[in-house]
C-alpha positions in Angstrom: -110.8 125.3 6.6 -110.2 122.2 4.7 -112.3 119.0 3.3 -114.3 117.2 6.3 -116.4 113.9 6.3 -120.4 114.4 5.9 -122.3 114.1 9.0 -124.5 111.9 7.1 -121.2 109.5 6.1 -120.9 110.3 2.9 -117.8 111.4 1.0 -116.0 114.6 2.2 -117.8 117.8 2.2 -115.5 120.7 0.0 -115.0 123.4 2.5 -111.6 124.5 1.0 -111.0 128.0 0.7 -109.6 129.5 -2.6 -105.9 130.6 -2.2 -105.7 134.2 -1.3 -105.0 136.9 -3.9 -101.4 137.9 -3.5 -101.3 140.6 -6.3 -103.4 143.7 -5.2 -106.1 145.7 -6.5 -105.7 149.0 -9.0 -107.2 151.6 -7.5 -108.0 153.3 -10.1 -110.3 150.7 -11.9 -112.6 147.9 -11.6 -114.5 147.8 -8.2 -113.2 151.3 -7.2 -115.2 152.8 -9.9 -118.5 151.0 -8.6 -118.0 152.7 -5.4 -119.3 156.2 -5.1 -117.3 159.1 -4.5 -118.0 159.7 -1.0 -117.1 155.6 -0.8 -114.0 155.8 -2.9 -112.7 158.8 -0.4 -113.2 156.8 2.7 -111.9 153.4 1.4 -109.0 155.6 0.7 -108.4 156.9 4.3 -109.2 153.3 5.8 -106.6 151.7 3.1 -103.7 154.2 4.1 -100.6 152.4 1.9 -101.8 149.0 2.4 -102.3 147.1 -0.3 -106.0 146.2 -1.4 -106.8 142.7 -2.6 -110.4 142.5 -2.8 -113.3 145.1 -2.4 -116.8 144.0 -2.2 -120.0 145.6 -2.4 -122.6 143.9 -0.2 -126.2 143.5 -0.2 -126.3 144.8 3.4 -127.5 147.9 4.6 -126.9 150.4 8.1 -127.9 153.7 9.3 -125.9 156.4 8.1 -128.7 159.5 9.9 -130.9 159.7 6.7 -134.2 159.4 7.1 -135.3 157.3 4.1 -131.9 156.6 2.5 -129.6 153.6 4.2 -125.7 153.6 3.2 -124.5 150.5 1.3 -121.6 148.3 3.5 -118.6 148.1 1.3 -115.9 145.7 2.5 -112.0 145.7 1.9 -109.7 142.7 2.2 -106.4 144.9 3.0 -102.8 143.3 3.7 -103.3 142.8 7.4 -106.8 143.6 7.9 -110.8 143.8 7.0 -112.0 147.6 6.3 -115.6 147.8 6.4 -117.9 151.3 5.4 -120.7 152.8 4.2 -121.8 156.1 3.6 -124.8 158.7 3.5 -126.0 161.1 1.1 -124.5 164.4 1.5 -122.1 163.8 4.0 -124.0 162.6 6.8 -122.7 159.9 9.3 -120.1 157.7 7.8 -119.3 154.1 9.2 -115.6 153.4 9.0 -113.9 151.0 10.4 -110.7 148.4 9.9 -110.0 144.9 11.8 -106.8 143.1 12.1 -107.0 139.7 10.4 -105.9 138.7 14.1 -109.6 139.5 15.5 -111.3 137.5 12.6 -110.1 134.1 13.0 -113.4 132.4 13.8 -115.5 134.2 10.9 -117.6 131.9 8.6 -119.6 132.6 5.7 -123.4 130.7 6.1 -124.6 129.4 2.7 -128.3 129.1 3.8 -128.5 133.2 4.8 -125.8 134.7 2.4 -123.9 136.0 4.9 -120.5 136.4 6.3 -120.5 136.2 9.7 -117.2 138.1 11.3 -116.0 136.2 14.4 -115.1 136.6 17.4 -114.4 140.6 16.5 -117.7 142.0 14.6 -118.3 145.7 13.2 -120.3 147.9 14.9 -124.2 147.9 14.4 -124.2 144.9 11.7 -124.4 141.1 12.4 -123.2 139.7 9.3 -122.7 141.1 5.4 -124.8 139.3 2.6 -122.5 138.6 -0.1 -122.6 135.8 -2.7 -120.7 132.7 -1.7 -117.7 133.6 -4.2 -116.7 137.0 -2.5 -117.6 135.3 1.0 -115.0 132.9 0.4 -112.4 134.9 -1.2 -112.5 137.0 2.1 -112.2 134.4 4.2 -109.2 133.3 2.3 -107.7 136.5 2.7 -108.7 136.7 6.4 -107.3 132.9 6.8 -104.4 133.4 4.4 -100.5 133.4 6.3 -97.7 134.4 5.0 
């Protein structure tokens, strides 16, 4: 992603990407304490070793087998891939899952919806996270980002 011309022929349109965060994440502060228990356990397990560099709590929600309660979609930005979960109350269904970098190469964020659309791989059940435009885009620099 870099600066383009305007359809419209104005001046270029800023579609540069932050750089990607090279120094990762404590996991014992900041975001990880937003997360949950339950969340904190699981981004865990879908972390392993690899270093975290961003973790994001999103405005979307899936079905995690309550009936009136839906789990919040956290995402991770991990060395070499995307972890996405969510959780229910009490230990009922989880959503886990991690994606190479690899598999994400066509993902976008849309301004006009608020979401991050993962492309061509996508996560199970869910079209697209809502996040605000400065998490959106640090992802994407972390999914874009080569070493």
């Amino acid at each position: 992603m870099t600066a383009s011309k305007s359809a419209h022929g104005g001046g270029p349109v800023a579609t540069e990407l932050p750089p990607a965060h090279r120094e990762p994440l404590d996991r014992t502060g900041g975001a990880w304490l937003r997360m949950g228990y339950r969340e904190r356990f699981l981004a865990d397990q879908l972390a392993g070793a690899r270093d975290v560099f961003v973790v994001a709590r999103t405005r979307t929600k899936v079905d995690v087998g309550s009936w009136f309660l839906r789990g919040r979609v956290w995402v991770l930005a991990l060395s070499d891939s995307l972890a996405v979960l969510a959780c229910g109350p009490a230990g009922l269904r989880l959503h886990a899952e991690r994606i190479p970098y690899e598999k994400l190469r066509r993902s976008r964020y849309n301004h006009v919806t608020g979401e991050l659309a993962l492309a061509p791989a996508g996560v199970e059940g869910i079209r697209g996270f809502r996040v605000d435009p400065v998490t959106a885009y640090q992802i994407l620099a972390q999914i874009y980002h080569e070493d």
